[in-house]
C-alpha positions as CSV (number, residue, x, y, z in Angstrom):
1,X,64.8,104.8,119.9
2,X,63.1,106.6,122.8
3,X,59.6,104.9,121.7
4,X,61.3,101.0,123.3
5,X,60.6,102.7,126.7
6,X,57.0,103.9,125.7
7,X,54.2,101.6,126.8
8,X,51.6,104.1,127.9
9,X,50.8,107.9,127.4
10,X,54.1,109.7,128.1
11,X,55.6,113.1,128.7
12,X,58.1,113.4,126.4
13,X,60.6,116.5,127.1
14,X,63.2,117.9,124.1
15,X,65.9,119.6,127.2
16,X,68.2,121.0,124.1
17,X,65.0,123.4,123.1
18,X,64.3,123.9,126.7
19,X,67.6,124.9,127.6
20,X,67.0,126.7,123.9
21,X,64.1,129.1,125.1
22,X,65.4,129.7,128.4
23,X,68.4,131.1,127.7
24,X,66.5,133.3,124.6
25,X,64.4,135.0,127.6
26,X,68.3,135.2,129.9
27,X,68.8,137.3,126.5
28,X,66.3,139.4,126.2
29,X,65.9,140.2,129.7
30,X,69.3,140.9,129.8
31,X,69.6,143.1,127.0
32,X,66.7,145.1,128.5
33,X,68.3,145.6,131.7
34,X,65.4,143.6,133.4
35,X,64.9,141.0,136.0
36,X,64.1,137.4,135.0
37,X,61.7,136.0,137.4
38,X,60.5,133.2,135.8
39,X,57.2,131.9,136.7
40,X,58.2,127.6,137.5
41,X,54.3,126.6,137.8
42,X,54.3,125.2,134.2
43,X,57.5,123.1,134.6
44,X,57.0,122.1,138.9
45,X,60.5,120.3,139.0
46,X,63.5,120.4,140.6
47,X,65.8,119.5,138.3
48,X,64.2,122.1,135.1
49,X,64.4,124.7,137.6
50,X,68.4,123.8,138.4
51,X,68.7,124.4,134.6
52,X,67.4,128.5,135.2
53,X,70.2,128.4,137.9
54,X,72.9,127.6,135.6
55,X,72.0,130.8,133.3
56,X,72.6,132.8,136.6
57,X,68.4,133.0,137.2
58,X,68.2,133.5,141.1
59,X,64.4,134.7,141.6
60,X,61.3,132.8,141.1
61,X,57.5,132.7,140.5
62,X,54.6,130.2,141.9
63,X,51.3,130.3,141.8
64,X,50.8,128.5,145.2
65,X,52.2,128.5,148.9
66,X,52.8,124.9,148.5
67,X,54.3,125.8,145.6
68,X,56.6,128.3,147.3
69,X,57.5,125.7,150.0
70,X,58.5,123.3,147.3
71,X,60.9,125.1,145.7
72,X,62.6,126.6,148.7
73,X,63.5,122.9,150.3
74,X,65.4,123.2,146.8
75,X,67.3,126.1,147.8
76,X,65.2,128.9,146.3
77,X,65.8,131.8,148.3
78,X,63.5,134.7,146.7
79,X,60.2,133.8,145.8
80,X,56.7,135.4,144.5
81,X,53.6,133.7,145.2
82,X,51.7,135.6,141.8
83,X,48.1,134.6,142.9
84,X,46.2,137.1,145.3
85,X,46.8,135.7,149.0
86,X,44.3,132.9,150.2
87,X,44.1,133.9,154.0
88,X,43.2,130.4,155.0
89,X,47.4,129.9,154.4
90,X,48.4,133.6,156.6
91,X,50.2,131.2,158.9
92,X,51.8,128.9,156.1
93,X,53.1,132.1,154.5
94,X,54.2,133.6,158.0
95,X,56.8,130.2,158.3
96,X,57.8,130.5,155.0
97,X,58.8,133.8,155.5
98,X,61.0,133.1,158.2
99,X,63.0,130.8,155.9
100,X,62.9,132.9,152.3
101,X,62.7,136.2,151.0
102,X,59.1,136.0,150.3
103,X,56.1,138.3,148.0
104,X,52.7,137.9,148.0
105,X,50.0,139.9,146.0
106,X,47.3,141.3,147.5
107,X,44.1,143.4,146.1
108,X,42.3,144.3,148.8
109,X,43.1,145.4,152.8
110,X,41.3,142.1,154.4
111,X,44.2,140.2,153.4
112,X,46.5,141.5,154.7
113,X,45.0,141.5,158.4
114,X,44.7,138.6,158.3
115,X,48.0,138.0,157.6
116,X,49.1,140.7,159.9
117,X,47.9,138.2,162.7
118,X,50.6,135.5,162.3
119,X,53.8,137.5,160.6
120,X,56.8,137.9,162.8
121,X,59.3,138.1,159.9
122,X,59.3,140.5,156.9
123,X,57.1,139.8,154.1
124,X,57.3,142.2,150.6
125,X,53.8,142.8,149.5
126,X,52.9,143.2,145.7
127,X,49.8,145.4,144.6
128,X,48.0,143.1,142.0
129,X,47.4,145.5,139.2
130,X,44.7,145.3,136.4
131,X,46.4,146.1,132.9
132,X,42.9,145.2,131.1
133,X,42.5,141.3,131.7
134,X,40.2,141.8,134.6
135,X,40.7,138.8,135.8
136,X,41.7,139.8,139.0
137,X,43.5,142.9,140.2
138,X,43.1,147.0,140.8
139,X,43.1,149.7,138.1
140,X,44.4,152.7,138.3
141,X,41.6,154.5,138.8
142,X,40.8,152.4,141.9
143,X,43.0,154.8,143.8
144,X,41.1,154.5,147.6
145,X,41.3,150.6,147.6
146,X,45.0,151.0,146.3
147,X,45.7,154.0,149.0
148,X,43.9,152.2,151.7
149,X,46.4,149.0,151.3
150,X,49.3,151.1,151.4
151,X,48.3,152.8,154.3
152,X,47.5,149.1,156.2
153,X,51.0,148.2,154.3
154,X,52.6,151.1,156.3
155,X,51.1,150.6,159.7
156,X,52.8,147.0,160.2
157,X,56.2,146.5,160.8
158,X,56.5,143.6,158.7
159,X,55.0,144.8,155.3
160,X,57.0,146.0,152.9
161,X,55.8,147.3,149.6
162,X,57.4,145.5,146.8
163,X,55.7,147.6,144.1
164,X,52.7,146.5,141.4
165,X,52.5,143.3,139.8
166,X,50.5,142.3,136.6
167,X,49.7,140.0,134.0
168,X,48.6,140.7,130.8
169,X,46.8,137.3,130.3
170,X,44.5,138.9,127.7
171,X,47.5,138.3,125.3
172,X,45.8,135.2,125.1
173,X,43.5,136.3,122.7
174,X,45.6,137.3,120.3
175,X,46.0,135.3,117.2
176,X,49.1,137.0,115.4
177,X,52.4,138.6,116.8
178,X,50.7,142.2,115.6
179,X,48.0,141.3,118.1
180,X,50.3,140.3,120.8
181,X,51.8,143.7,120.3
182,X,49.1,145.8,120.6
183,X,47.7,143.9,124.1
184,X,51.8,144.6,125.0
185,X,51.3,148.5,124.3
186,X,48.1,149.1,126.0
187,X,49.7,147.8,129.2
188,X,53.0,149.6,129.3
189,X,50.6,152.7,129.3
190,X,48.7,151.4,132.0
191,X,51.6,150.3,133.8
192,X,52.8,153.8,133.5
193,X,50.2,155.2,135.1
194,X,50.7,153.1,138.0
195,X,54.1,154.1,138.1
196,X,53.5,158.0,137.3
197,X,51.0,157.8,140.4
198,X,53.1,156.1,143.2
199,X,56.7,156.6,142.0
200,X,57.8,159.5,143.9
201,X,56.3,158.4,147.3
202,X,57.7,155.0,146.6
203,X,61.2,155.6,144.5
204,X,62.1,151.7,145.0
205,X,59.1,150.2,144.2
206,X,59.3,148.1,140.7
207,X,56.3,146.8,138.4
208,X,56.2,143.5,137.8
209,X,55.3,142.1,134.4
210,X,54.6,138.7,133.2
211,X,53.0,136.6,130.4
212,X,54.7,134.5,128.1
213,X,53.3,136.0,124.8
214,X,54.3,139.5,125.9
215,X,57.3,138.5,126.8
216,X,58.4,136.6,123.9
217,X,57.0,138.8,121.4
218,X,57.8,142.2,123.0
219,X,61.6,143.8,122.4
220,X,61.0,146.9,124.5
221,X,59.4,147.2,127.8
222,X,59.7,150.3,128.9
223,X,58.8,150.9,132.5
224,X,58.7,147.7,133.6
225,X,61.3,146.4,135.8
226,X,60.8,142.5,136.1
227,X,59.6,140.1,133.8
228,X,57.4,136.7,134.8
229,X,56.9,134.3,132.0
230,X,56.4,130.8,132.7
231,X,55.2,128.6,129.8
232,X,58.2,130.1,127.6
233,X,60.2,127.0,128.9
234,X,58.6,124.6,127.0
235,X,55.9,126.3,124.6
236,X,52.8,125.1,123.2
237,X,50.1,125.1,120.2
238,X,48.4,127.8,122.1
239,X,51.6,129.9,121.5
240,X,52.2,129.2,118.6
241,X,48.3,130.4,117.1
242,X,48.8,133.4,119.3
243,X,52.3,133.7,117.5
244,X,54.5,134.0,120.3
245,X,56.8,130.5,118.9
246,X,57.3,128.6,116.6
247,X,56.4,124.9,116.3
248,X,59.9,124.1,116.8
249,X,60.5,125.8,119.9
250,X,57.4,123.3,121.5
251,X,60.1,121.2,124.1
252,X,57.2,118.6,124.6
253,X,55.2,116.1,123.6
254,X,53.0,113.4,124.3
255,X,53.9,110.1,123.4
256,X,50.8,107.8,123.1
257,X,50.2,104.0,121.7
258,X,47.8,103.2,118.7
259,X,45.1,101.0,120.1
260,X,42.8,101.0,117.1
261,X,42.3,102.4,113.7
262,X,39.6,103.1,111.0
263,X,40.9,104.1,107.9
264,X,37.3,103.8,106.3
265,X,36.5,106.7,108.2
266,X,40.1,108.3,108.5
267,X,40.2,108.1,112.0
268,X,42.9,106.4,114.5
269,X,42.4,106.0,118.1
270,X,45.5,105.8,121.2
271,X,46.2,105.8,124.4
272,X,45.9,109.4,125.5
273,X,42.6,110.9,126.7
274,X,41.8,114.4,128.9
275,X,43.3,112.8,131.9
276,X,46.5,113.0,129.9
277,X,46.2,116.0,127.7
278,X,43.9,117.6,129.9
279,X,41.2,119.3,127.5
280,X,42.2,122.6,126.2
281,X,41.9,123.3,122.9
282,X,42.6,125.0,119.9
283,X,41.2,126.1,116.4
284,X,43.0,125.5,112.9
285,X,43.3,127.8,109.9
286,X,39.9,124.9,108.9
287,X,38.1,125.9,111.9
288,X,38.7,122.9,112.9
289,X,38.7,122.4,117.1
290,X,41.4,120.1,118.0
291,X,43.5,119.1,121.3
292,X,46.5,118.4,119.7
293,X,49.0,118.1,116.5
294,X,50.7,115.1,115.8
295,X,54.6,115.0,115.0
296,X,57.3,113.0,113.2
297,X,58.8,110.6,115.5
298,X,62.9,110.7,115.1
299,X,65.7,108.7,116.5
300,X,65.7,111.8,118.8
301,X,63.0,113.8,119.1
302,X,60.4,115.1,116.3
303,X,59.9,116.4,113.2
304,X,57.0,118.6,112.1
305,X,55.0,117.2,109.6
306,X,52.9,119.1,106.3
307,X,49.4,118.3,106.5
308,X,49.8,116.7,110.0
309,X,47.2,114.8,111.7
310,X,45.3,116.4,114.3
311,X,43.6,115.0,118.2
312,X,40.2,115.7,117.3
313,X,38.3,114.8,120.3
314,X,39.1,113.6,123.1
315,X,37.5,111.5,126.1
316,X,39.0,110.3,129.4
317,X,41.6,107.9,128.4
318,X,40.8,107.7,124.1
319,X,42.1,110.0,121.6
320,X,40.5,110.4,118.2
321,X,43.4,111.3,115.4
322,X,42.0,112.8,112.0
323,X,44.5,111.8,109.5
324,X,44.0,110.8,105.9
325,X,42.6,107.4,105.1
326,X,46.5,106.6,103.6
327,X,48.3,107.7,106.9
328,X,45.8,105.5,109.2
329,X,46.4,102.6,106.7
330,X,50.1,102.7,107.7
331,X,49.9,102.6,111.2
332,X,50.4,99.6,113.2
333,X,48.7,98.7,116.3
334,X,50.7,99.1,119.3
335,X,52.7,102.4,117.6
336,X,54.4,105.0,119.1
337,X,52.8,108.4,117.7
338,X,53.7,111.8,118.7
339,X,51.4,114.6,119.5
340,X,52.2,118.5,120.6
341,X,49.9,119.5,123.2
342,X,47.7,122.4,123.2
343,X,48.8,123.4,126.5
344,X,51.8,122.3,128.3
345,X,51.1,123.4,131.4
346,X,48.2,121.8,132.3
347,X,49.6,118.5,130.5
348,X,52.6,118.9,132.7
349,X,50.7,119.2,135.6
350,X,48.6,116.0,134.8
351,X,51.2,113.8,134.0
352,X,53.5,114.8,136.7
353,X,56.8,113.4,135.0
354,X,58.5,113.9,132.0
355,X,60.5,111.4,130.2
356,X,64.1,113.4,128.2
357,X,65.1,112.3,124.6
358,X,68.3,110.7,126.4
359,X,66.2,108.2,128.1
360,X,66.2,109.9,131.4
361,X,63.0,110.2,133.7
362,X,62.5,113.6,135.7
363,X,60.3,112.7,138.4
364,X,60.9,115.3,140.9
365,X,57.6,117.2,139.8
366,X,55.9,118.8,142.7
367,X,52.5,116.8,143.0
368,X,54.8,113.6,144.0
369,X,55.8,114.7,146.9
């Protein structure tokens, strides 16, 4: 059993439900007549992002230059950096766009000269565009900033205007597919308008879409030519209260050893703190915050368990499980328990390696190197 190679918190990885809900997205995006750009900065391996290669996925999304640069020693040809361009790195993105077919996303005209100062090669520039997250990004109505960067866009030989690009992160706050559904159809609209607006002075410029609820959720995305997801690839308990999964789809979990237990108080404590787990959380149907859900461990993988245990708090390296005082009564120390994370991409990015159900390590994550 998988556990015999488990002596500290680990990164477990399902690969059959990975390869599961990447070629579900290959579907849909395909049935939609849309690109797949898949965002690669919850995953940050070589070898998951092979797997995209072998459904015939070609294009990419990172969320850092380094990220970009990783990826492309890889053979990664086409590549969006989807976070607004840092100037301190205009002459890192100027190399890398000798070597790639590069995008960055801008939001205002200072970045770009910089930028302008070091490029030599072409470099496709996205419009961040602000569906309603206002996180970061122009709205429509926002028309002189938007105008002005085309203009700057237009004066440099290099540039070349990819088109808008947007995330509709508030999805996030949705807690049911209905609410996923709604967010989805208040930004087609506003990703009309940007379309409506710059369409016929731009005919091949494409909007850019991406968000793993949306994405999963949505069948229809109508004037939208890309899509970005990212965390679709392995899931989490953050999509599945939004209702964008389903427990099963989760690929991951954390594998952590019992180190104590209380039964008086119904309480167990392992090997698996916020330097593991990283501490994002969620709430129950009991308003209960937790940082994870425990699973059935199985000669290969998990099952999901009724009335499962919960990670009720969290410190640096402890974990607190709630359980009932029957289930902590059973456990021995030194056991191998199970536990979905609340968010798989920031546990990814902690742990930095993932250990498959075949008893293969993946250590080609970026943050080695």
């Amino acid at each position: 059993m998988i556990t015999e190679k488990i002596s500290r918190p680990t990164l477990l990885l399902d690969k059959e439900k990975c390869l599961r809900n990447i070629e579900r997205m290959v579907e849909k995006t395909n049935r939609n007549e849309l690109a797949l750009r898949p965002h690669f900065k919850t995953h940050q391996s070589h070898e998951v992002g092979r797997w995209f290669r072998n459904y015939g996925v070609q294009a990419i999304t990172v969320s850092s230059v380094r990220m970009a640069a990783y990826f492309a020693a890889d053979g990664w040809e086409d590549i969006t950096i989807a976070f607004p361009h840092n100037v301190h790195e205009s002459e890192k993105v100027a190399e890398l766009a000798e070597k790639i077919q590069l995008q960055i996303v801008v939001e205002n005209t200072a970045s770009l000269t910089y930028l302008s100062e070091y490029l030599k090669h072409d470099l496709s520039v996205f419009i961040k565009a602000d569906l309603g997250y206002h996180r970061t990004g122009l709205e429509i109505e926002q028309k002189d900033q938007i105008d002005a960067i085309l203009e700057l866009i237009e004066e440099h030989d290099y540039f070349q205007f990819k088109g808008f690009l947007a995330h509709a992160g508030d999805s996030y706050d949705a807690r049911s597919t209905t609410g996923i559904m709604e967010i989805h159809e208040r930004s087609l609209a506003k990703a009309k308008a940007f379309r409506k607006a710059y369409q016929a002075d731009y005919p091949e410029m494409i909007i850019s879409y991406g968000d793993t609820p949306c994405c999963s959720a949505a069948e229809h995305f109508e004037g939208i030519d890309e899509l970005r997801p990212g965390n679709f690839v392995f899931y989490d308990l953050s999509q599945w209260h939004i209702g964008s999964c389903s427990l099963d789809q989760i690929a991951v979990a954390m594998a952590c050893p019992v180190v104590a237990k209380h039964p008086e108080r119904g309480e167990a404590v392992v090997y698996g703190g916020g330097v593991h787990f990283s501490k994002d959380r969620a709430t129950n149907e009991q308003e209960e915050t937790y940082y994870g859900l425990l699973v059935e461990p199985l000669e290969e993988g998990w099952n999901i368990m009724e009335s499962a245990p919960i990670m009720k708090s969290l410190s640096q390296e402890h974990g607190i499980i709630k359980a009932e005082t029957e289930w902590v009564e059973q456990l021995e120390i030194g056991q191998i328990v199970f536990v979905l994370p609340v968010h798989s991409c920031m546990t990814a990015d902690i742990m930095k390696e993932y250990l498959c159900l075949d008893g293969s390590w993946i250590r080609d994550v970026m943050h080695l190197h």
